[in-house]
C-alpha positions as CSV (number, residue, x, y, z in Angstrom):
1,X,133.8,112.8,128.8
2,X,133.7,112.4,124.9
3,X,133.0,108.9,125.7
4,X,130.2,109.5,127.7
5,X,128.6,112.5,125.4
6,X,129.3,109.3,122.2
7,X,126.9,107.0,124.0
8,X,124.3,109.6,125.1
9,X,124.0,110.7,121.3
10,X,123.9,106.7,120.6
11,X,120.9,106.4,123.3
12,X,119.2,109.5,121.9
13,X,119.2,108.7,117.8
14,X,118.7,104.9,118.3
15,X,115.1,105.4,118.6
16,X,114.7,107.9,116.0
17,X,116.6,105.6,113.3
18,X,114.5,102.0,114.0
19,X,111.1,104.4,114.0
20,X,112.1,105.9,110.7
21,X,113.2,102.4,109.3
22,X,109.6,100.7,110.2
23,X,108.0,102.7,107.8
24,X,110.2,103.2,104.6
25,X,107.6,104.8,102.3
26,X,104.8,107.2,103.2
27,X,101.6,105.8,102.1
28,X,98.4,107.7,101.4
29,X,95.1,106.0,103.5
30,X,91.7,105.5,102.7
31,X,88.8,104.3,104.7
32,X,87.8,101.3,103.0
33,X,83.9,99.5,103.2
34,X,84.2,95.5,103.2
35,X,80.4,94.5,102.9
36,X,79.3,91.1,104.5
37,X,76.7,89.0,102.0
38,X,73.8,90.3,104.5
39,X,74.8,93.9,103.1
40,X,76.5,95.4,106.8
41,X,79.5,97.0,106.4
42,X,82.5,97.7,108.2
43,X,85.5,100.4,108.0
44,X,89.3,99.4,107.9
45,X,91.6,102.5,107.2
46,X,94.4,101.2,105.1
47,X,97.6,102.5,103.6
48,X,97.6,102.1,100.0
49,X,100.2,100.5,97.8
50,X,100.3,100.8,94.7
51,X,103.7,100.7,93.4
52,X,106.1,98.0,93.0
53,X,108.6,99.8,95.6
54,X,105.7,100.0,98.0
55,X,104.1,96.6,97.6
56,X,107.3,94.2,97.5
57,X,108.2,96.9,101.1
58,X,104.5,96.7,102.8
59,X,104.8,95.8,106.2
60,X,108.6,94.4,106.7
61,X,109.8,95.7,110.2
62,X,106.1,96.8,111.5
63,X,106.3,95.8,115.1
64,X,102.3,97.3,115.6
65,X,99.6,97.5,113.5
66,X,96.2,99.0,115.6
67,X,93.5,97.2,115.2
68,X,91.3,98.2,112.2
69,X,94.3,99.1,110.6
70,X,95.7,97.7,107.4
71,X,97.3,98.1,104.0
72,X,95.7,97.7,100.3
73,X,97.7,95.9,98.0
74,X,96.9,97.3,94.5
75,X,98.0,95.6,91.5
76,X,97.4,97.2,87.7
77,X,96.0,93.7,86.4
78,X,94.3,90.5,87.7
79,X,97.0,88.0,88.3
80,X,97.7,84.9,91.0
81,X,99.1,87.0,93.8
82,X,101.4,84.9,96.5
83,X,102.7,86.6,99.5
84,X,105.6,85.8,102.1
85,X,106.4,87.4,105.6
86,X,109.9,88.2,105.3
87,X,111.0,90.7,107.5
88,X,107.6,91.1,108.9
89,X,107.2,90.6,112.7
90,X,103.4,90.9,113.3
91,X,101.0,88.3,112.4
92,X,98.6,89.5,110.0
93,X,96.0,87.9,107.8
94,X,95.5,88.6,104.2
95,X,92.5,88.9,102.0
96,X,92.4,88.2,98.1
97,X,90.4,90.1,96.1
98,X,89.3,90.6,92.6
99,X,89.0,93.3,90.2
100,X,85.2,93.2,91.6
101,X,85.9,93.9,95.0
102,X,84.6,89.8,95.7
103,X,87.2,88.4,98.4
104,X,87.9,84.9,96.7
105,X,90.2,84.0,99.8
106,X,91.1,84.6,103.4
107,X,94.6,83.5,105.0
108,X,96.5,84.0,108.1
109,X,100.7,84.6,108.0
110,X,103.2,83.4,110.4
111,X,105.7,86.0,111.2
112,X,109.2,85.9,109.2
113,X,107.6,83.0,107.3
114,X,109.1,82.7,103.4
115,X,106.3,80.1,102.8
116,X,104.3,81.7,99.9
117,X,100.2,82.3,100.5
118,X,98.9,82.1,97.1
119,X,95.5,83.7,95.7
120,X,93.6,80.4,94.2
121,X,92.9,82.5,91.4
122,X,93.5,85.9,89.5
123,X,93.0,88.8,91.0
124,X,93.7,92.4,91.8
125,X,94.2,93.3,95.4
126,X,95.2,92.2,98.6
127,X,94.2,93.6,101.9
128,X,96.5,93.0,104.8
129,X,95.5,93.4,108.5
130,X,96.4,91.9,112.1
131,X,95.8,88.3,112.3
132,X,92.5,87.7,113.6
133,X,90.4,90.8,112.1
134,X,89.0,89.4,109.4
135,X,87.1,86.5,112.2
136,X,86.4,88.7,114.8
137,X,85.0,90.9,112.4
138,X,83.1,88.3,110.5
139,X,84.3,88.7,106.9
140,X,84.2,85.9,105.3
141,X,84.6,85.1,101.5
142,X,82.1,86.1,99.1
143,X,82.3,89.3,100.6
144,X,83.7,92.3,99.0
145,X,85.1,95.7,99.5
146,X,83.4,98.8,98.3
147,X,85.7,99.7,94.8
148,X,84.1,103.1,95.4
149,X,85.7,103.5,98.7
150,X,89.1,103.5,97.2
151,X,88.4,106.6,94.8
């Protein structure tokens, strides 16, 4: 009977212990404004990361990320950026941007991937999301996020 009442607190905890270990920091999130050059605008709500901790964790283990979901990258000076999927199982894309809000460059990530996806220049942020968002949603570079939207 121990045996038994062993595995059913095994079955029962499991879950609880991979949930909490998908998410390792709570992050505060902000509705962030990307403008398109003809001046629309669309609404991502993103964690923000902002420490070191925080940024080199991101979004390692993830399994899903909703659409329309994503997480702010937020550096304290402009610098080439370069990024690797380690540990992260979801495809996402990533968006350079600079300390004017202008997205200099758009990339897409392969899952568990160590390859580094570098910014072609300095800047300050990067804005992860699922694979694909950035197209369907017709953000292109050139564009930029609302600074604004982050205060």
């Amino acid at each position: 009977m121990k045996k038994n009442n062993l595995l059913l607190l095994i079955f029962c905890f499991l879950p609880l212990v991979v949930s909490c270990e998908s998410v390792k920091y709570k992050l505060p999130k902000k509705n962030l404004i990307l403008e398109r050059n003809d001046g629309t605008q669309i609404t991502v709500r993103a964690e923000i990361a902002a420490k070191e901790e925080e940024r080199n964790w991101g979004f390692m283990q993830r399994k899903n990320i909703p659409e329309g979901t994503g997480m702010l990258f937020v550096f304290e000076k402009e610098q080439v950026l370069n990024f690797w999927m380690k540990n992260t199982p979801t495809p996402l894309s990533i968006a350079y941007i600079d300390k004017k809000g202008i997205i200099t460059d758009l990339h897409d990530m392969t899952p568990f991937s160590l390859a580094s996806v570098t910014s072609t220049r300095s800047v300050c942020y990067a804005l992860e999301v699922p694979q694909g968002w950035y197209e369907k949603n017709n953000i292109k570079a050139g564009d930029k996020l609302l600074l604004s939207s982050l205060k």
